[in-house]
C-alpha positions as CSV (number, residue, x, y, z in Angstrom):
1,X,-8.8,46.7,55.8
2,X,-8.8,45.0,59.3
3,X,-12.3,46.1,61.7
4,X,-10.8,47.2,64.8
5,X,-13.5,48.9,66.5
6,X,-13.0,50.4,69.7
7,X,-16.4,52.3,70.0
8,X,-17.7,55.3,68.2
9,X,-17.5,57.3,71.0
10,X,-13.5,57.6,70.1
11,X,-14.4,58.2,66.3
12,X,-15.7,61.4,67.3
13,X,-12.3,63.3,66.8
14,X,-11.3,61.7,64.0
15,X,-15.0,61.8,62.1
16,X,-14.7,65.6,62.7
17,X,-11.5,65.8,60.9
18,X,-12.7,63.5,58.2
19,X,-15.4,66.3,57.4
20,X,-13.2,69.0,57.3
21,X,-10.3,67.5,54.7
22,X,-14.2,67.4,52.7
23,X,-15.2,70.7,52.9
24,X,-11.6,72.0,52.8
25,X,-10.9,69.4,49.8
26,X,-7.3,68.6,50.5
27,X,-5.0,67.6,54.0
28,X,-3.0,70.8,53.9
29,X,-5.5,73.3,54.1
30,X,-7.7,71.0,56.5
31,X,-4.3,70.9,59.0
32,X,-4.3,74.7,58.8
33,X,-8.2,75.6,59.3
34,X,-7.8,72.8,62.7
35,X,-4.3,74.8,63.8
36,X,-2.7,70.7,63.1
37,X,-0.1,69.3,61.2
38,X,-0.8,67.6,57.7
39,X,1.0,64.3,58.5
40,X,-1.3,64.5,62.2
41,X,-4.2,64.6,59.8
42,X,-3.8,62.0,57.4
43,X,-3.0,59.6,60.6
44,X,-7.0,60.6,61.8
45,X,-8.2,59.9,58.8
46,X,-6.2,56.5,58.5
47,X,-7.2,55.7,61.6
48,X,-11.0,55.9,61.1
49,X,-10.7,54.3,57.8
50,X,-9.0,51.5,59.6
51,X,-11.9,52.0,62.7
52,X,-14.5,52.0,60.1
53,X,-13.3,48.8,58.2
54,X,-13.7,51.1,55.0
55,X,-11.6,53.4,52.8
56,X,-13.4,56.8,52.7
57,X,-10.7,59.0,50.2
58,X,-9.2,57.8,46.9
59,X,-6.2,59.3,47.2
60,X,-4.2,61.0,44.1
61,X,-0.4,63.3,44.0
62,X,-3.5,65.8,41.9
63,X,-6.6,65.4,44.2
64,X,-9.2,63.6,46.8
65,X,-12.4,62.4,46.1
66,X,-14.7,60.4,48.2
67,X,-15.5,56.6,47.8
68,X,-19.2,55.5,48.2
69,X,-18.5,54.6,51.7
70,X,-16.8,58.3,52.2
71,X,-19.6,59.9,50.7
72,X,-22.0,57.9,53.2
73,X,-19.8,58.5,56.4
74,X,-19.0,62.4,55.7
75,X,-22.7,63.3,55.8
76,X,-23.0,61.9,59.2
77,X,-19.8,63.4,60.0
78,X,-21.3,66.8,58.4
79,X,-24.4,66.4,60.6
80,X,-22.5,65.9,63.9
81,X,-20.4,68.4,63.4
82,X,-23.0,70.8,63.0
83,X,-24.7,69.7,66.0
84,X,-21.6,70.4,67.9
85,X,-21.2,73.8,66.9
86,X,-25.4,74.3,67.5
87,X,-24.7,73.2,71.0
88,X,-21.3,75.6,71.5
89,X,-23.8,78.7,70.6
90,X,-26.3,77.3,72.5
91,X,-23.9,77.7,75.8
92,X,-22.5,80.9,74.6
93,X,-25.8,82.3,74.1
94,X,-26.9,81.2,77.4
95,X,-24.0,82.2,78.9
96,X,-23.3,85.6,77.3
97,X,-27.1,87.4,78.7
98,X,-29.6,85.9,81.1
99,X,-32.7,83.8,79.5
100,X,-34.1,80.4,79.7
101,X,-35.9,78.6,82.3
102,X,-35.3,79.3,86.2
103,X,-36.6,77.0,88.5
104,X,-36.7,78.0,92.1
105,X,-38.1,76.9,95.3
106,X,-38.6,78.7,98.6
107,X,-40.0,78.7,101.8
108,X,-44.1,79.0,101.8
109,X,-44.6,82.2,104.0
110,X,-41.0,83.6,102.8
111,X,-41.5,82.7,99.5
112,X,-45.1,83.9,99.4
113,X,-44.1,87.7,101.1
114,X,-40.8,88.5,99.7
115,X,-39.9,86.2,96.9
116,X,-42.7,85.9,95.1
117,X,-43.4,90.0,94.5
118,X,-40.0,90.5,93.3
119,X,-40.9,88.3,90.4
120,X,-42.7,90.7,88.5
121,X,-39.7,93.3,88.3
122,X,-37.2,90.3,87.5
123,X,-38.7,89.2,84.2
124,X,-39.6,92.9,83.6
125,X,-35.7,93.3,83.4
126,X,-34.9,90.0,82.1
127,X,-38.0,89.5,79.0
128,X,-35.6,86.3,77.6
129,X,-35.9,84.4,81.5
130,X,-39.1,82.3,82.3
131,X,-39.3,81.5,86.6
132,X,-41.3,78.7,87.8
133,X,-41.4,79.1,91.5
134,X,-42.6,76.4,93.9
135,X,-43.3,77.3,97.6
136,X,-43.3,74.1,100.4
137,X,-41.3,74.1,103.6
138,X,-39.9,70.6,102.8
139,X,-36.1,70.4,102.2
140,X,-35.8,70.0,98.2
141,X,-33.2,68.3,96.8
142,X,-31.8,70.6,93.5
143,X,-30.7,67.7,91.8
144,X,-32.6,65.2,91.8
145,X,-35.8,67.4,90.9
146,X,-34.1,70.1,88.8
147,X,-34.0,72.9,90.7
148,X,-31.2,75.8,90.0
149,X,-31.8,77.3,93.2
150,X,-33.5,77.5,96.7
151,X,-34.1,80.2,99.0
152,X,-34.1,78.5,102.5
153,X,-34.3,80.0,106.0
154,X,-32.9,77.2,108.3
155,X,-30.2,75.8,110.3
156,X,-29.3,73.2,108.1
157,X,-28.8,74.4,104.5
158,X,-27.8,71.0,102.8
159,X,-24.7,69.3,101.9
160,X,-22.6,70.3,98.9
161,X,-24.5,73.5,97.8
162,X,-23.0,77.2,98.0
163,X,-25.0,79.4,99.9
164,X,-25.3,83.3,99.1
165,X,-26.5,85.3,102.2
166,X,-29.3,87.5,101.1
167,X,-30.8,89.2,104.0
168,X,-31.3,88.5,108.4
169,X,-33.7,87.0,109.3
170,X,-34.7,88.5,113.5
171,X,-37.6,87.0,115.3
172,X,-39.5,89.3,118.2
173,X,-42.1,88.1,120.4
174,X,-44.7,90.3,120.4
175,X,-49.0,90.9,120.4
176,X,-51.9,92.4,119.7
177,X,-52.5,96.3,121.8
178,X,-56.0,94.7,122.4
179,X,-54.7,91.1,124.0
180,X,-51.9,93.0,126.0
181,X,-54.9,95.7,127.4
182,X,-56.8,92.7,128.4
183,X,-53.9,90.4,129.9
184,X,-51.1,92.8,131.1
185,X,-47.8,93.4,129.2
186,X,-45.0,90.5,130.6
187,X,-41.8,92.6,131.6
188,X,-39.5,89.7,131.7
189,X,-39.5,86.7,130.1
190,X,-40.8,84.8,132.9
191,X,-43.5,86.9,133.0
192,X,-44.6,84.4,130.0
193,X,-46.1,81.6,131.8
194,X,-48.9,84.0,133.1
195,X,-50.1,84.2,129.4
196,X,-51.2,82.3,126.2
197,X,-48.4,81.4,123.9
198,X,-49.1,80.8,120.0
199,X,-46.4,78.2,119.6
200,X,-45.0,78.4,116.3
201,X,-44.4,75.0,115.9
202,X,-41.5,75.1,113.1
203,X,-38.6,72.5,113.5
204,X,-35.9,74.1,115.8
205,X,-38.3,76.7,117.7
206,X,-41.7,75.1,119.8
207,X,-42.4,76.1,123.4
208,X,-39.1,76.5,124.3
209,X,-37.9,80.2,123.9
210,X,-34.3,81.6,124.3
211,X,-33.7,85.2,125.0
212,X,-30.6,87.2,125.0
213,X,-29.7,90.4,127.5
214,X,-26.9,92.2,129.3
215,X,-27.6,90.0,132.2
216,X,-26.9,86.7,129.9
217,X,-29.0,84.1,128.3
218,X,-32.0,82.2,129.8
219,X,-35.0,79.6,128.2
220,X,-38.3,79.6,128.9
221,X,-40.8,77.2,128.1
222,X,-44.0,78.5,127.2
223,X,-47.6,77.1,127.1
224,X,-51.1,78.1,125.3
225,X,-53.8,76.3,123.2
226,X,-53.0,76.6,120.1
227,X,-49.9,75.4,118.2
228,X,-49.7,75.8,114.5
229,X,-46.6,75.3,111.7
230,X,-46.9,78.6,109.7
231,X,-46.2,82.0,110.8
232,X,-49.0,83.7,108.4
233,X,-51.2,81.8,110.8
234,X,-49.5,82.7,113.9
235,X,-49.7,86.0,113.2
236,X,-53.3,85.9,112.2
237,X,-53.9,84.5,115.6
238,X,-52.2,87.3,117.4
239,X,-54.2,89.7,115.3
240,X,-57.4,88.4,116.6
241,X,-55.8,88.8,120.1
242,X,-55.7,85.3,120.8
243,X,-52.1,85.5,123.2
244,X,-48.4,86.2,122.4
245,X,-46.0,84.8,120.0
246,X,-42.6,84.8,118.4
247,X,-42.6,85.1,114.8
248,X,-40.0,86.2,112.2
249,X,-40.1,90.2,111.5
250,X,-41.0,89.5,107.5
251,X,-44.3,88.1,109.0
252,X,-44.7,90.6,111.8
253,X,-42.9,93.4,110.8
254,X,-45.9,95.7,108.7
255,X,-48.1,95.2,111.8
256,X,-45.7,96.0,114.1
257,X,-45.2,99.0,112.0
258,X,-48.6,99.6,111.5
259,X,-49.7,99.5,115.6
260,X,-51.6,96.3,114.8
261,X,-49.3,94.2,116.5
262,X,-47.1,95.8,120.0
263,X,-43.1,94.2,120.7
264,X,-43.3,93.0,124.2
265,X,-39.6,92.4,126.0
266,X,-38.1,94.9,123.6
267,X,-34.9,95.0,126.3
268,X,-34.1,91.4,125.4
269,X,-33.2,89.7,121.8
270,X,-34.7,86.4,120.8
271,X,-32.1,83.7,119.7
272,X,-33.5,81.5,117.4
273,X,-31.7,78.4,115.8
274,X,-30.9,80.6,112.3
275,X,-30.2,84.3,111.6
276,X,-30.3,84.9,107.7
277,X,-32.4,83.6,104.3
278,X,-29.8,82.3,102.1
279,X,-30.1,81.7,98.1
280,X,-28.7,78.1,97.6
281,X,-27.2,76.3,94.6
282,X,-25.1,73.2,93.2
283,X,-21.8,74.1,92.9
284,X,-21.0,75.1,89.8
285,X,-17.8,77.4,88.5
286,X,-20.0,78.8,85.3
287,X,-23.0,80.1,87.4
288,X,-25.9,80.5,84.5
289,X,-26.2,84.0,84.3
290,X,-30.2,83.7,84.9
291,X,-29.3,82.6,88.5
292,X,-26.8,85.4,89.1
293,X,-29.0,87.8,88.0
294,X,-31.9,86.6,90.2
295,X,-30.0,86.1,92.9
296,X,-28.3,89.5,92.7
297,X,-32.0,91.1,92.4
298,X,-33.0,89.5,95.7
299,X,-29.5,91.0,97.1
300,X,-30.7,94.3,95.9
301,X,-34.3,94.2,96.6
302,X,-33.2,93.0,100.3
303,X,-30.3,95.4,101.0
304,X,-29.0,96.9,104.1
305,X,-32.0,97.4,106.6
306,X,-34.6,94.8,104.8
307,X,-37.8,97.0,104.4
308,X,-39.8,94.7,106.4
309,X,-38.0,95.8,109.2
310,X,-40.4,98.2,111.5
């Protein structure tokens, strides 16, 4: 026979229909088991033989049998058609019940408060998932370091990725009972430059602060000595009544609760450059059910009024 190799990749069909006129031990029942016709069968097996440069049936009006070169070629054909139907199962069983690994990555303080603690009841529910969580304010890229989802709270929530809201995100300016004894309470926000401002130094907020009211909109800038990039640390800082802040409520919100920490300008709302935490994905029409499930537990867990409101 002529060697007209194209490639193995397009022996695949045919090498699986090679193994099952084996195990099935003639065309006809081989066409019926594969729902084809007996003469579209014999032409598969022709043309591999032909691919192949070999003749892999002696063929008889009684029976088949295999040549030496058949017998060679059909346990390779055996062994790849098993692996394809190990990797079928493998999909269906990932995609029938939530298990494997989940890799997620979220925002350090976000991550830390509100992420992080609902870990525990997750794989309590789901004993078959394993989580790795990795917490850094840095804008991940899911792809290239194999990441099935982020939880982000900013403006900008990447390109080509479908984003679930989970929860608002508010921010309130506010301060500790003792600094506000000490300094006076501001009763409009330009009242502000009188006092010490923590400025929580994240991209999109700084010194300059935008409030909302019935009367409109206005920006102030704001000054102080001390400028830090984490709101754990801002918050920290108002605690030890160094001056006033804005922070997100999930920091804030316990104290403020608590009567650690007082809302000043309660009248007016602050507009900051993003509203909500978001869980963020690749698009993908077969979501894994590991990520729906996680993803619908932070829905849950953050439902209606988030409990870190005060």
């Amino acid at each position: 026979m002529g060697n007209d190799r194209k490639g193995p990749a397009e022996d695949l069909p045919a090498m699986a229909v090679f193994a099952k006129v084996v195990e099935c031990r003639g065309f006809s029942a081989a066409a019926r088991q594969l729902g084809l016709t007996k003469s579209a069968v014999s032409k598969q097996v022709t043309r591999l033989e032909t691919s192949l440069g070999a003749r892999l049936l002696n063929r008889t009006t009684r029976a088949l049998s295999l040549t030496e070169a058949g017998s060679a070629v059909y346990e390779h054909c055996a062994r790849m058609v098993a692996a394809a139907e190990e990797a079928e199962l493998a999909v269906h069983r990932l995609a029938a019940a939530p298990r494997g690994l989940l890799r997620v990555t979220a925002s350090v303080t976000f991550g830390r408060l509100h992420v992080a603690p609902a870990i525990g009841d997750f794989l309590a529910a789901y004993p078959e998932v394993e989580v790795q969580l990795m917490l850094t304010d840095r804008m991940v890229d899911l792809a290239d370091e194999g990441f099935d989802l982020a939880i982000r709270i900013a403006d900008r929530l990447g390109d080509n990725l479908v984003a679930r809201r989970l929860a608002p995100v508010r921010f309130v300016v506010s301060a500790a009972p003792d600094y506000l004894a000490r300094h006076g309470t501001p009763r409009k926000p330009a009242d502000l430059a009188q006092h010490n401002c923590l400025v929580f130094s994240q991209e999109g907020l700084g010194d300059s602060w935008r409030f909302q009211s019935r009367d409109g909109s206005e920006r102030i800038r704001v000054a102080g000595r001390y400028q830090v990039n984490s709101s754990e640390a801002t918050r920290d800082s108002m605690l030890a009544g160094m001056g006033i802040a804005m922070a997100p409520i999930f920091t804030v919100g316990p104290d403020i609760r608590a009567g650690r920490l007082k809302v000043v300008l309660p009248r007016y709302r602050v507009v900051a450059p993003y509203d909500a935490v978001h869980a963020v994905y690749r698009p993908n029409r077969h979501l894994l059910p590991k990520m729906r499930a996680f993803v619908d537990c932070l829905v849950e867990r953050f439902a209606g009024k988030p409990y870190w409101e005060p």
